[in-house]
Every structure is written in C-alpha cells, then in structure tokens.
C-alpha positions in Angstrom: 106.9 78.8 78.5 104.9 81.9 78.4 101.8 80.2 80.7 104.4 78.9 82.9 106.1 82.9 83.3 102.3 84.3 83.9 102.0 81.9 86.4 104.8 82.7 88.4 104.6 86.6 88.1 101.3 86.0 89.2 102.5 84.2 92.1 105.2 86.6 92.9 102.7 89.4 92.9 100.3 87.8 95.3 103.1 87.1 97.8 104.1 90.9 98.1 101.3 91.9 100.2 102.5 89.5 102.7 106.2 90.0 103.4 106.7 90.5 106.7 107.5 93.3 108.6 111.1 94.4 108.6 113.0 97.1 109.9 112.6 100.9 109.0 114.4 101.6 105.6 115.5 104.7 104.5 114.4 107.1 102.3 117.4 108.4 99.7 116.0 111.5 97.6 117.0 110.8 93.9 119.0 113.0 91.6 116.0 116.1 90.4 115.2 115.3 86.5 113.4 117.6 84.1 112.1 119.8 87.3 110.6 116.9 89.2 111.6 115.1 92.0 112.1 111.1 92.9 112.5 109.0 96.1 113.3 105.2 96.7 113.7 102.9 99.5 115.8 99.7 98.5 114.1 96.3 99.9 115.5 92.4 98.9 112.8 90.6 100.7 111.3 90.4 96.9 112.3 90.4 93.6 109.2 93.1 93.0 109.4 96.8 92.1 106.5 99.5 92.6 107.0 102.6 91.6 104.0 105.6 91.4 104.0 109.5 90.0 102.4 111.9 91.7 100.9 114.1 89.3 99.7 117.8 91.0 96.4 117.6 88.4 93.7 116.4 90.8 90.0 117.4 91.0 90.8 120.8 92.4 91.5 122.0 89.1 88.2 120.7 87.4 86.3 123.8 85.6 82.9 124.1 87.6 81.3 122.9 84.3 83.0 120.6 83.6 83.5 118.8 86.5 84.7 114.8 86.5 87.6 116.0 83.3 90.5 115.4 86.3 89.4 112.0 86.5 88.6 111.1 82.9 92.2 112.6 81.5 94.0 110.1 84.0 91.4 106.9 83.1 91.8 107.3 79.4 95.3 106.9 79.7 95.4 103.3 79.3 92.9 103.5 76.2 95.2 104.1 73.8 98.8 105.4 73.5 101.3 106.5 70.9 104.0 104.2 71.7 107.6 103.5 71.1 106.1 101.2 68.1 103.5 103.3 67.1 99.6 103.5 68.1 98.4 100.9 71.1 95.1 100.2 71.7 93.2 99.4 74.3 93.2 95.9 74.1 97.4 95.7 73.0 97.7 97.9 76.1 95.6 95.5 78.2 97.2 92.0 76.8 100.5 93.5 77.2 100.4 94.4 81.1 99.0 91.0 81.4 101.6 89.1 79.4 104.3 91.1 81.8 102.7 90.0 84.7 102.8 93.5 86.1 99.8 96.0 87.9 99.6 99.5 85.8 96.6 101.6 87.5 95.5 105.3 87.2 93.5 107.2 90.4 92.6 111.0 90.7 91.9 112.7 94.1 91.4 115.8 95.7 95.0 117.3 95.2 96.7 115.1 92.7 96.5 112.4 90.0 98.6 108.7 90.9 100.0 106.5 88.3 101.2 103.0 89.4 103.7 100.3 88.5 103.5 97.5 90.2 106.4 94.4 87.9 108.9 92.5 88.7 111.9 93.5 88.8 113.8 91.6 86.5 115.3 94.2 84.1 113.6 93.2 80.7 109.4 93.4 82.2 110.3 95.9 84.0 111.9 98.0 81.5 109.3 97.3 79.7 106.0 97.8 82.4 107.8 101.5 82.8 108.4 102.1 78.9 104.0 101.3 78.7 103.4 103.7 81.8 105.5 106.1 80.3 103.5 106.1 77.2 100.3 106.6 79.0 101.9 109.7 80.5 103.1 111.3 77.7 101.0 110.7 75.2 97.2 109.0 75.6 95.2 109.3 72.1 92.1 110.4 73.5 90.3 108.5 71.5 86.8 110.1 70.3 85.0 106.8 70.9 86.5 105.6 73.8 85.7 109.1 75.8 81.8 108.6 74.4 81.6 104.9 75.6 83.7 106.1 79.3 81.3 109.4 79.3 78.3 107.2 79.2 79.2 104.4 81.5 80.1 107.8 84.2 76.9 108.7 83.5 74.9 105.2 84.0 77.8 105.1 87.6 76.4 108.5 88.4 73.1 107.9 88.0 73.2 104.6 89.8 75.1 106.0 92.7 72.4 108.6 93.6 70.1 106.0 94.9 72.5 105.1 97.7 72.2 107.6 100.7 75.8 106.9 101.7 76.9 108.4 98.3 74.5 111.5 98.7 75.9 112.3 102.1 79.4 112.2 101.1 78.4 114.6 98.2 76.4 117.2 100.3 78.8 116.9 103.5 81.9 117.6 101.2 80.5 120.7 99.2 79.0 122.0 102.8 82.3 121.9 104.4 84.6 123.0 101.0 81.9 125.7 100.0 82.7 127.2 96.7 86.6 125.5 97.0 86.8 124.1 93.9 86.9 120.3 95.8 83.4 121.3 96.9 82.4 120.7 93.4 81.2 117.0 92.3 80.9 115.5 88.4 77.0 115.6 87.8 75.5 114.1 84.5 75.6 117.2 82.7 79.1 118.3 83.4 80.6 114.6 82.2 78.3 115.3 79.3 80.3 118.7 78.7 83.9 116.9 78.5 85.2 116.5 75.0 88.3 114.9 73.9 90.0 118.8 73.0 89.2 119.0 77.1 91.5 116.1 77.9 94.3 116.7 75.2 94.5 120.7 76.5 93.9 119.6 80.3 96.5 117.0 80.0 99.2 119.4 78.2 98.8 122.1 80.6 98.7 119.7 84.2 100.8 116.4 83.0 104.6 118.3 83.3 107.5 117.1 84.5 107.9 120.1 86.8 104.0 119.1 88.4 105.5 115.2 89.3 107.1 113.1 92.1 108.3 110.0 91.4 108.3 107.2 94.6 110.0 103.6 94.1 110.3 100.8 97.0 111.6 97.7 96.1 114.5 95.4 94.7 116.3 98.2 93.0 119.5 100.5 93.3 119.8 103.6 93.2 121.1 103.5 89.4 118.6 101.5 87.9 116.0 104.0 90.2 117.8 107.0 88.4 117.4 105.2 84.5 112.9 104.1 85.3 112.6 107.8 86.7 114.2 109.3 83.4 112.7 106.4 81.1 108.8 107.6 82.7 109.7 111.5 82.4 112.1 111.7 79.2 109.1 112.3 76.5 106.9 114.9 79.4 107.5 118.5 78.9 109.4 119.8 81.8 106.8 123.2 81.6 104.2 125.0 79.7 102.0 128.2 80.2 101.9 129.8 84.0 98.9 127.8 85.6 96.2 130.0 87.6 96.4 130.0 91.0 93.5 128.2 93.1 91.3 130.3 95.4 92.1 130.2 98.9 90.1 127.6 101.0 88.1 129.5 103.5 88.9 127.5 106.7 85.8 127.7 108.8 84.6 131.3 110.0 85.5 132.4 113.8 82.2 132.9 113.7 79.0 130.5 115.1 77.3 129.6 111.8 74.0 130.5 110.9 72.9 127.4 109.6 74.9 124.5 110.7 72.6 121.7 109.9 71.3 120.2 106.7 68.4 117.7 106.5 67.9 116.0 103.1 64.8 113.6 103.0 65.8 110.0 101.6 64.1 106.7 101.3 65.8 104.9 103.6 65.5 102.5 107.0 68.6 104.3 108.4 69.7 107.7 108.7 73.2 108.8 107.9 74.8 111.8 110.3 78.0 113.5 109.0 79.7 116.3 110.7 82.6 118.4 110.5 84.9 121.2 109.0 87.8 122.2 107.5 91.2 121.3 109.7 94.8 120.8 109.2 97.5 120.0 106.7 99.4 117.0 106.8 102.8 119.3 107.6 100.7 121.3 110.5 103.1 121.3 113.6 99.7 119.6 115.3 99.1 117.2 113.1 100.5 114.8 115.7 98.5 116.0 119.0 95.2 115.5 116.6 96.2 112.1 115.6 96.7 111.0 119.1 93.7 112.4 120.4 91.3 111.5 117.6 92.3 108.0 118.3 90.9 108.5 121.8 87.6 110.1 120.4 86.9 108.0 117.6 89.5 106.8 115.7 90.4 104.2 118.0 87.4 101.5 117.1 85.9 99.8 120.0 88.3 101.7 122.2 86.8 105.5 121.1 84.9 107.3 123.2 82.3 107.8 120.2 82.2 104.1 120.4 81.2 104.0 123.8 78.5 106.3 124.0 76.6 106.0 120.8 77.0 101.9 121.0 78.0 100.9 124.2 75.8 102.5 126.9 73.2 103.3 124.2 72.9 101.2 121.2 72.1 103.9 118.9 74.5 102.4 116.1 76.4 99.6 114.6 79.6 102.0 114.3 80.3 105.5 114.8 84.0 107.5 114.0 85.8 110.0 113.3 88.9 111.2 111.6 91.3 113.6 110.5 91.8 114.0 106.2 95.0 116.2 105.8 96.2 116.9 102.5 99.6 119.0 101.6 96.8 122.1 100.9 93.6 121.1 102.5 92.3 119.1 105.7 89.4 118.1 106.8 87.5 116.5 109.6 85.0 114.2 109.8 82.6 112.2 112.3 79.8 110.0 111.3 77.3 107.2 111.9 74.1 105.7 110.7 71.0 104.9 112.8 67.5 104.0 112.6 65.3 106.7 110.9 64.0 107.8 114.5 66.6 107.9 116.4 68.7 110.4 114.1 68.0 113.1 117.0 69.2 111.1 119.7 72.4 110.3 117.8 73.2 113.2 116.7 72.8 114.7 120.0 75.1 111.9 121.8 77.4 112.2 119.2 77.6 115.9 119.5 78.0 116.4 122.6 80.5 113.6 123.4 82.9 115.6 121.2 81.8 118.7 122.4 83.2 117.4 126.2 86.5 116.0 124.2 87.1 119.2 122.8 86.7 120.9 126.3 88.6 118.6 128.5 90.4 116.4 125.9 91.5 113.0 127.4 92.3 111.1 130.4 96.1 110.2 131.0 95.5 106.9 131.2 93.0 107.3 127.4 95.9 108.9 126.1 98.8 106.3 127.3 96.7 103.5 125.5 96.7 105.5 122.5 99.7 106.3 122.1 100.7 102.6 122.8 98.3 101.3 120.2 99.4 103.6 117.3 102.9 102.7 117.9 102.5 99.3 118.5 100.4 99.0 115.4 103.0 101.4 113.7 104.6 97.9 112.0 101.8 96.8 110.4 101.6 101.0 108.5 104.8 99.3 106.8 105.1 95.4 106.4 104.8 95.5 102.8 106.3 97.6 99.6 102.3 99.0 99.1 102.6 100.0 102.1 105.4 101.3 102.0 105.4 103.2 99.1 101.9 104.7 100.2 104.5 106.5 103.1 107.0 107.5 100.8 104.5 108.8 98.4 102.8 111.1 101.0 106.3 112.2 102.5 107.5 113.5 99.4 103.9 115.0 98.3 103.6 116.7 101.8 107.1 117.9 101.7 107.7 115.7 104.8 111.3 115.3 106.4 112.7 112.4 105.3 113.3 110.7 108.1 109.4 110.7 109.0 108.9 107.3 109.6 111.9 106.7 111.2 110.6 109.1 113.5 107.0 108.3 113.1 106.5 106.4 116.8 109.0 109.0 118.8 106.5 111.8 117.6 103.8 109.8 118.8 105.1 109.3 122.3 106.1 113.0 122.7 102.5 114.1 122.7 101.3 115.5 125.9 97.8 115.6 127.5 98.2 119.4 127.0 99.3 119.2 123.3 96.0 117.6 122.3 93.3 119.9 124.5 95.0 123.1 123.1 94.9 121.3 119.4 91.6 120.5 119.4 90.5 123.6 120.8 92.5 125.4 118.1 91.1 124.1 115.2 87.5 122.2 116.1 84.5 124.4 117.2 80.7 122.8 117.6 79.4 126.1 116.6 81.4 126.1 113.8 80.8 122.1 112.3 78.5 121.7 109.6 76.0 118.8 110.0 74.1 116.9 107.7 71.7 114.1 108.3 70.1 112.4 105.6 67.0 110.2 105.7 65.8 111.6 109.3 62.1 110.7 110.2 60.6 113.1 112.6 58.0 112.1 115.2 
C-alpha cells in the first residue's frame, strides 16, 4: 500500500508542471500572524499545494569574513531538526519527505532566503510536509559534523568552480558592479573555512523571525486551511529579537565617467567571456515597465534582439549575446554579455557596445517596440500555466511590495508603454561611460 501511495504522489507531482494555462486568479492577502505576512491564490485544477517563506536573511547580510554563512544556515536545515518527536536526522528527515511524496527545498540569494513545500494536498501529508518544514525553520541542530562534512564539500565546489571562466566572470562582474555592497562579496575557501556552528545557531536566531517572513501558497486550498499551514510553519519562530544593523547604502553608479571601466583577467580558455553593466532599478521603480519593454527589443528578445542581430547575424562574432534587467525589492542590476573566440573579444565588445550605445540614444523603432510588446503579452500565459509558476509571481509580489492585482494587470502595463517612456528610461538610468566591463580570457594580437 505504501509503494502503491509513492507511486501515485509521484505521479501527481510530475503532472503539476503541466496543467494548462487557465485564467488569472486572484491574489487574497492572509490574516498578518506573529508580524509576518501571507498570500494565496486558490487553484482545483490539482489536488497539489506549494507553499514558500520568504525569509529577509540573504547573502547581503554575510560578515565580509565570513562570507557563504547565509547559504550554509538555510542548507543545514534539513540536516537535522528538533522535532515534534524529538531529534531528526538527516536521513529520518530525508526518508520521511520521500515517504510523503512531497518536495521540501532550501535556496539563499541576494536579498532573501526561500523555503519550499511542494505535497499534496490531502490534509494528513500535508499537515505533515508543513509540520517537517516547520521544524527546519525553527529549530535545525547544527550539527558539528554535518557543518564540517558541508564546509568541505563548499570548499572542493569552490575550488572546482574556479577553473570554469563562466564562474570567474560572474564573480568579478558582480563585485565590479556592487563594489564594497555587501552582495559584492563572494564565499572564498577561507571564509567557509571561518563558519562555525555558534555562526549559524546566532545567525539563524537573529535573521529567521517571524517579523523577517512572507508566506506565499497557490493551490487546492481555502483560505482556512491557508490560515492553520501559515500559523502551523510560524507558531514555534520568535516574532523578534535584538534591532538588526542597518545595510550600507548601495552606491548606484557615479554621474560621473569612470576612470577605469574595463577589467581584463587572463584565462585559459578558447573563448572569451564579455560582461557589462551597472547598477539599475528596483522591481517597484515606476520604469520598471518602459525597461522591460525595451530590453526586449535590445536583447532580451532572443533571435529577435538587436544584440542578436549585430553580434550574430550580420557578423558572426557569437553563438548568443543578451541582455537583461535583475531588480530586486532593494537592488537592480543590469547586465549584457556574450562569449567569442579569444581574438575577436575586441571586435565584440566594440559591436556589442556600441549597438547599445545607439539603443540608449534613439531607443526603438515603433514597429520594434509593437512586436515587443505583442510578444511579452502574448507569451504572458505561459509566466503562469502552472502553480510553480505561479507561486514564483505571488512570491515576488508580496516580497517587492507589489499591488496585488499585478498580474491581473501585468499585460495592460505592458501595452501602455510608449516609444517615449523607454528612450527617457534608458537614458535615465544606463550610461556607457558609466558600465563596468570585464572580459575574461582575451588574446591580444
């Protein structure tokens, strides 16, 4: 009986990443508990439930020294808990999520830590799936160990990582843009090393509150039974603790033409890998929406960009070029990039340049800017045809502090962009004088 229920959660759980697209559901803001905040959107199409907590304890709040402990405190969460029944280990945790049939997963990024519950919704595995996650929350062991064995395979990770030149752009573009922004800081082997378990038990007590978390839900529950997992996930969390320090204020990029805009780092490598940007908007910036129509048009669009056509089309300099907008609820960032062969970095770089250089001047055509507009909303269904999906929009709705109705409104806000709207935009906030460049693995004639 048991093989026969793994087999059909499993089932149930393959089929949710391909219910089809339905019509815009909306968003009801829960009842506020302990401080934090919750959301659902009710959907039948499956008897399925996910569910994530934001968590405001991302990388940002890493110690220079000690950077990497944001990431470890949330992955040595399901290593060990002090459960309802007393102490789970790893492997109970482990054999217990599978025997429920349900997804529980732990990510850290920039600006905040995600917990996810991914079960069926039947009322005992659930109950059940959010009881485990609930432990992990409130109280991981931190097991000595464990954080040696995790430490060490970081380390190896690390170590392996730095031979791949994608990995030690991303690395140098990121601190160039962020500076000394606390996400312009990277683990390293010696500040994994420097984590100990009193790091993650203090780190977790003074970031994992109730007051620091947003719980989203989408799926085949009402609003009653959203209200009991949102209390049953947050009931053992503190609600507060001690006053947390502020961040430092990220420097947006300097009015001023930079001294030094370009980086070259010599790598090993048959191709070289261009990055270029700076800092930008916010996802709740009143632009956000000119930017998004117009990068679509510049490089966002695929085959379609103009980045596409003049670094492949007309000139074959590489496989793919693109560019893109990162916003965050306190940062942004943007970003355009390629690889080519070792000696043609120059050429590519220069194409690339100066192809956004013209955008930013003259910004698009009326007829570029109709097709945008027609893709993104077109393609606007496919943002939402399933509850991952879904809950990905709630989720950064409520972290932005987004209206509510956002994706209802989503396509309007699209259409009302103007050619106007984007050319001022992008001549607001993008500057070539002001982009930072780096190009790794160049070969100069």
């Amino acid at each position: 009986m048991n093989t026969l229920k793994r087999s059909i959660s499993a089932c149930l759980l393959s089929l949710g990443c391909l219910s089809v697209a339905h019509a815009i559901l909306p968003i009801e803001k829960l009842d506020s508990f302990k401080g934090s905040q919750g959301y659902l959107v009710q959907t039948k199409t499956l008897p399925m439930v996910d569910i994530e907590v934001s968590i405001d304890a991302g990388d940002r709040y890493d110690p220079a020294s000690k950077s990497g402990l944001a990431d470890m405190a949330a992955s040595l969460m399901n290593y060990g808990v002090r459960g309802d029944q007393g102490l789970l280990s790893e492997a109970q945790i482990a054999d217990e999520i599978a025997d429920l049939g349900a997804n529980i997963g732990l990510s850290v990024g920039g600006e905040r830590a995600i917990l996810r519950i991914r079960s069926l919704s039947r009322k005992d595995l659930r109950d059940r799936a959010v009881r485990l996650a609930a432990a992990m929350l409130s109280a991981p062991t931190y097991d000595v160990k464990i954080l040696e064995r995790e430490k060490q395979r970081t380390i190896t990770n690390l170590l392996e990582a730095e031979t791949k030149p994608e990995f030690v752009l991303d690395r140098r573009f990121t601190k160039s843009v962020y500076g000394d922004y606390p996400l312009g800081n990277a683990p390293t082997v010696k500040t994994v090393a420097a984590v100990s378990a009193n790091d993650l038990i203090q780190f977790h007590k003074q970031f994992y509150r109730s007051d620091r978390m947003i719980v989203s839900i989408v799926g085949d529950v009402d609003r009653a039974r959203a209200d009991e997992i949102m209390q049953t996930l947050l009931q053992k969390i503190p609600q507060s603790g001690a006053p947390i320090a502020r961040l430092p204020e990220l420097q947006r990029s300097p009015v001023e033409p930079l001294a030094q805009r370009e980086i070259q780092i010599p790598f090993d490598s048959q191709q070289a890998h261009i990055a270029m940007g700076m800092t930008a908007v916010t996802r709740s910036n009143p632009d956000y929406f000119p930017l998004l129509v117009g990068n679509y048009v510049l490089g966002g669009g695929g085959f379609v960009s103009r980045l596409m056509a003049e670094v492949r089309e007309k000139r074959g300099l590489a496989y793919s070029v693109s560019s893109y907008f990162i916003p965050g609820k306190d940062t942004g960032i943007f970003r355009a990039g390629l690889q080519t062969k070792s000696d043609q970095a120059a050429m590519a770089l220069e194409v690339m340049s100066s192809t956004i250089a013209k955008f930013i001047a003259d910004g698009p055509t009326p007829s570029e800017l109709l097709a945008a507009k027609s893709n993104l909303v077109n393609g606007y269904p496919l943002r939402i045809d399933n509850n991952r999906k879904l809950l990905d929009n709630v989720s950064s709705i409520a972290w932005n502090e987004l209206p509510l109705d956002t994706m209802e409104i989503w396509t309007k806000q699209v259409e009302a962009v103007t050619l106007e709207q984007v050319t001022a935009a992008f001549q607001k906030y993008l500057a070539m004088d002001r982009m930072k460049i780096v190009v790794l693995g160049a070969k100069n004639k």
